[in-house]
C-alpha positions as CSV (number, residue, x, y, z in Angstrom):
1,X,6.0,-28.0,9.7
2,X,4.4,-27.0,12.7
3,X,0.6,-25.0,12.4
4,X,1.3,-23.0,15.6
5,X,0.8,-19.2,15.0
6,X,4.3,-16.9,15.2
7,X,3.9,-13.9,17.5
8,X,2.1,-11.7,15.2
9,X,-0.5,-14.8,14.2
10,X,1.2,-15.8,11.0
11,X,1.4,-19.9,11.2
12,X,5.0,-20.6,10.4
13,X,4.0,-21.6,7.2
14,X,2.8,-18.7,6.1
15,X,5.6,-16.4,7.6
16,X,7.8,-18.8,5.6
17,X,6.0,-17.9,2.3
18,X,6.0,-14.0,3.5
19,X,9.8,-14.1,3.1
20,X,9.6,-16.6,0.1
21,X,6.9,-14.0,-1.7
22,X,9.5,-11.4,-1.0
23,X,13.1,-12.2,-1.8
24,X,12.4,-10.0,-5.1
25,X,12.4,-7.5,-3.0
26,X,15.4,-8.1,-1.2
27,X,17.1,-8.6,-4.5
28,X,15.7,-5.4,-5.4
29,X,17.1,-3.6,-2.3
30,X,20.8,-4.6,-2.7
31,X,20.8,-4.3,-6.1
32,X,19.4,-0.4,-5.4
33,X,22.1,0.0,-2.5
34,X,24.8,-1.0,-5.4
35,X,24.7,2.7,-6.2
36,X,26.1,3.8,-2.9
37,X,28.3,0.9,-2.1
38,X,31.8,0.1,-3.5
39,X,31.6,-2.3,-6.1
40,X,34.0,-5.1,-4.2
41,X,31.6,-5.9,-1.8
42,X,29.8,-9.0,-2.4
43,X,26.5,-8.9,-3.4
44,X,26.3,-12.3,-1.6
45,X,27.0,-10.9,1.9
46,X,24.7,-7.8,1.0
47,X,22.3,-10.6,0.4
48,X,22.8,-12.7,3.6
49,X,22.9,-8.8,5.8
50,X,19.4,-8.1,4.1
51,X,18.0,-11.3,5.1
52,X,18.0,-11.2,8.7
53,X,16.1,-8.0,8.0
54,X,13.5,-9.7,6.1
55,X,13.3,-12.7,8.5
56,X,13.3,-10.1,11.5
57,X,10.0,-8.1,9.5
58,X,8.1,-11.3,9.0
59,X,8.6,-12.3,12.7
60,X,7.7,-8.9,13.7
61,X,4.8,-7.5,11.4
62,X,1.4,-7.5,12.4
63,X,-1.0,-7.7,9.6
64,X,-3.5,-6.0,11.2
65,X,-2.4,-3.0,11.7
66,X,-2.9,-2.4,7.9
67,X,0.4,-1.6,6.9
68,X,1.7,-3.8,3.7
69,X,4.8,-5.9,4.5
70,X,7.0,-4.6,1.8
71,X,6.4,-1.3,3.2
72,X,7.2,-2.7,6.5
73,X,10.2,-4.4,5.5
74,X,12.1,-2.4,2.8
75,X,13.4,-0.5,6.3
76,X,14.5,-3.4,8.3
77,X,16.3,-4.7,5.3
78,X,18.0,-2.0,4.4
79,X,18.7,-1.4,7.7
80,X,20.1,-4.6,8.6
81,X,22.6,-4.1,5.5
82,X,23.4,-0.8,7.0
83,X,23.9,-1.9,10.3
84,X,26.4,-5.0,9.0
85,X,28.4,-2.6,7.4
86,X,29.1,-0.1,10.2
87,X,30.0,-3.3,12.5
88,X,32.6,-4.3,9.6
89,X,33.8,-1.0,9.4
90,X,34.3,-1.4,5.8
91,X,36.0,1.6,4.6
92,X,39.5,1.1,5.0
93,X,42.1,4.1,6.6
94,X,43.5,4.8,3.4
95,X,39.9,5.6,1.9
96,X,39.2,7.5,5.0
97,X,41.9,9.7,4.2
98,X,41.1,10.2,0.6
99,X,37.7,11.4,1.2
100,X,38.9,13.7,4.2
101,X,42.1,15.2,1.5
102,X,39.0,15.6,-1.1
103,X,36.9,17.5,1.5
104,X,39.7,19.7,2.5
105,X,40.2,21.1,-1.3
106,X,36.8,20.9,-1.7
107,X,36.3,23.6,0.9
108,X,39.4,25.1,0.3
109,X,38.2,26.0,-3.2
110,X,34.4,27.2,-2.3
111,X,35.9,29.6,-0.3
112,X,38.1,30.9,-3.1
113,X,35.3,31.0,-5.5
114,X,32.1,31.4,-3.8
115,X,30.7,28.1,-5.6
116,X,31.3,24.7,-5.4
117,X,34.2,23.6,-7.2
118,X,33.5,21.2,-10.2
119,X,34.9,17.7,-10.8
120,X,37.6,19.2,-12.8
121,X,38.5,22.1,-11.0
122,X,39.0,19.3,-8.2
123,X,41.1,17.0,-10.6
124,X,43.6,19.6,-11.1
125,X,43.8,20.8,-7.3
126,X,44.8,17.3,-5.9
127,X,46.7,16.6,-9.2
128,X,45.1,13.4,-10.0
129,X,42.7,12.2,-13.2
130,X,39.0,12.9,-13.3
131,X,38.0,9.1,-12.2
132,X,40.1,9.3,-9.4
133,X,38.1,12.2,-8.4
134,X,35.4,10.2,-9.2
135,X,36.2,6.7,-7.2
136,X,36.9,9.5,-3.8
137,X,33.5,11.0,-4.5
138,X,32.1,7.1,-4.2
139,X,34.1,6.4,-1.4
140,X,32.5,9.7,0.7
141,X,29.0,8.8,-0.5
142,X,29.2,5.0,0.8
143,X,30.3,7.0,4.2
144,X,27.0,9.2,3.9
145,X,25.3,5.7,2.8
146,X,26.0,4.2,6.4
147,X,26.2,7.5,8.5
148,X,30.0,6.4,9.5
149,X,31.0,9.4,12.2
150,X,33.6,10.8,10.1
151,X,31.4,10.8,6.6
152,X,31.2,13.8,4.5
153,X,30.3,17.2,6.5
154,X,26.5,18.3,5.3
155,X,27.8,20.7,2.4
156,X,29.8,18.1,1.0
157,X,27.5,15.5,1.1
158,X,24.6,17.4,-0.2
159,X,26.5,17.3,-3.4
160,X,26.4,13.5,-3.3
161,X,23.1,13.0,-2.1
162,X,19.7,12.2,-4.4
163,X,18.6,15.7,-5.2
164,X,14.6,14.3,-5.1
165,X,15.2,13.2,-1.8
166,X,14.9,17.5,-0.7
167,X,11.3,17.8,1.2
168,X,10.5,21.7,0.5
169,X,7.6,23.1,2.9
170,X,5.5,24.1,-0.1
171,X,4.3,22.8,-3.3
172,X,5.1,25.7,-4.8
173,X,8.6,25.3,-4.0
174,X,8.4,21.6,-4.5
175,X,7.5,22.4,-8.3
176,X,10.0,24.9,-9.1
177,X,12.9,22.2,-7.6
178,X,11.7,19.9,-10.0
179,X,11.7,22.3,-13.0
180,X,15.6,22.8,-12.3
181,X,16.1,19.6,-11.5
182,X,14.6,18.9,-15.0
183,X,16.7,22.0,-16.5
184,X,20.0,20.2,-14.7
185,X,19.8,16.4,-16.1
186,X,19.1,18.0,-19.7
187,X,22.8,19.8,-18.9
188,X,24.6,17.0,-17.8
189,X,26.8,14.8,-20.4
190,X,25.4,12.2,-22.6
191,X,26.8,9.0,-21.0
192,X,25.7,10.8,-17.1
193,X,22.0,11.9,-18.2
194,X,21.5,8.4,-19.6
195,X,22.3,6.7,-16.6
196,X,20.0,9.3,-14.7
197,X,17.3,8.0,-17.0
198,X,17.8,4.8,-16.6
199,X,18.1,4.6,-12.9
200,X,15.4,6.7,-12.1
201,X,13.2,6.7,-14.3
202,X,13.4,3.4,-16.0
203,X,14.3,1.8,-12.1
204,X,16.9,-0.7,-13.2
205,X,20.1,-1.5,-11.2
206,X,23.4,-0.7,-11.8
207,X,24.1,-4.1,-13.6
208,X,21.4,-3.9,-15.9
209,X,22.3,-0.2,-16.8
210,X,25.9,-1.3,-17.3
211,X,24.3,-4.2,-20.2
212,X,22.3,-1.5,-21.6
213,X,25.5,1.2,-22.0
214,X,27.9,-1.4,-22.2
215,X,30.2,-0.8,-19.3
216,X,31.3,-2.8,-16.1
217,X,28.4,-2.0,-12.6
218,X,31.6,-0.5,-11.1
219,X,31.7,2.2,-14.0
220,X,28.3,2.9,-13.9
221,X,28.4,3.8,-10.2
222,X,31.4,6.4,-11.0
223,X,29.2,7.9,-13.7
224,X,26.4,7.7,-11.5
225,X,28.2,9.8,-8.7
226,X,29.3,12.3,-11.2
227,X,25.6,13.0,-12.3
228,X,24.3,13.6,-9.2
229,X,27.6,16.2,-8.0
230,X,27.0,17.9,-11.0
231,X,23.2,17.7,-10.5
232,X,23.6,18.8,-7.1
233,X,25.9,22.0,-8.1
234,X,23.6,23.5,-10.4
235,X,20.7,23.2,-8.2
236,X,22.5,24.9,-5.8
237,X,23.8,27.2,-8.2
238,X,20.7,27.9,-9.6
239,X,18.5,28.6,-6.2
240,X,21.5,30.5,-5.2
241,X,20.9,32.8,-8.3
242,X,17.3,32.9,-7.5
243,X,17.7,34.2,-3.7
């Protein structure tokens, strides 16, 4: 193999060990992106999708500047993953439709009550079972996941979204979100604050979480989604309260 140096100065061989040194973290990406993601896409594809981002940031990083690679790369990856999957268009019309019924009862209720409606109240307004509510509240997140035009509006999706992703202003305000944050989780249902736990906290993916509770990736996604809506509720709830 050839000793000439790449454009950023790596010789090939050592911007062939950069990738080599880092397929953990590609592993660790798509395995992270699980959560957002319906469970029949192929982890192989998400794979191959993450790996031109990883080749493109060892072709385009410049050591230099001082900047570690995997901080440099986990972007292009995921990005690359991202960008596959609005090019496949991978949410069928059916689906589509599903999230946009869910939406319309979803606001249809807020407006009757004043408060976001909860999984159940949701259940028995489109007359169907509490994890079919579920597999449409997955559905609109993956659409939020790739920023798909017709994805949930921003008050729906803020209900789906990571609660710690929130940037207040002020530390002050920064402390007392994580204080109800902490006051939500203890809330939520046995099975949902486990998986809370164990994803966050304890950082392992979906698969590893469903070994630990003893339930398929797919279910632990669905019990994932419910966490965070009911997370996400009583947050708002609660600063709502506060105002």
């Amino acid at each position: 193999m050839s000793e000439y140096p790449t454009q950023n100065g790596l010789t090939a061989e050592q911007r062939d060990q950069l990738i080599l040194d880092h397929l953990p973290l590609l592993h660790h990406i798509v395995g992270r992106m699980a959560v957002e993601l319906p469970a029949r896409l192929d982890r192989e594809d998400l794979l191959g999708y993450g790996m031109l981002g990883l080749v493109g940031a060892a072709d385009s990083w410049d050591p230099d500047r001082g900047l570690k690679f995997s901080t440099f790369a986990y972007p292009r990856i995921r990005g690359s993953i991202i960008d596959e999957l609005r090019r496949m268009d991978f949410l069928s019309r059916n689906k589509r439709e599903q999230v946009r019924d869910l939406e319309k009862v979803f606001t249809e209720l807020e407006q009757e009550t004043g408060t976001p409606p909860t999984i159940e109240q949701l259940a028995e307004a489109l007359a169907i079972g509490e994890d079919e509510v579920l597999e449409r509240l997955s559905t609109a997140r993956s659409a939020m996941a790739v920023s798909l035009d017709d994805g949930p509006s921003e008050e729906f999706g803020a209900l789906l979204s990571d609660p710690r992703a929130a940037n207040p202003a002020e530390d002050v305000e920064d402390a007392e979100l994580k204080d109800l944050l902490r006051k939500a989780i203890v809330e939520l249902p046995e099975q949902e604050q486990a998986v809370i736990t164990l994803y966050y906290a304890e950082e392992l993916l979906l698969r590893e979480i469903g070994e630990v509770l003893g339930v398929t990736e797919s279910r632990v996604s669905q019990i994932h989604t419910a966490a965070l809506y009911r997370l996400n509720r009583s947050l708002q709830l609660a600063l709502g309260a506060a105002q």
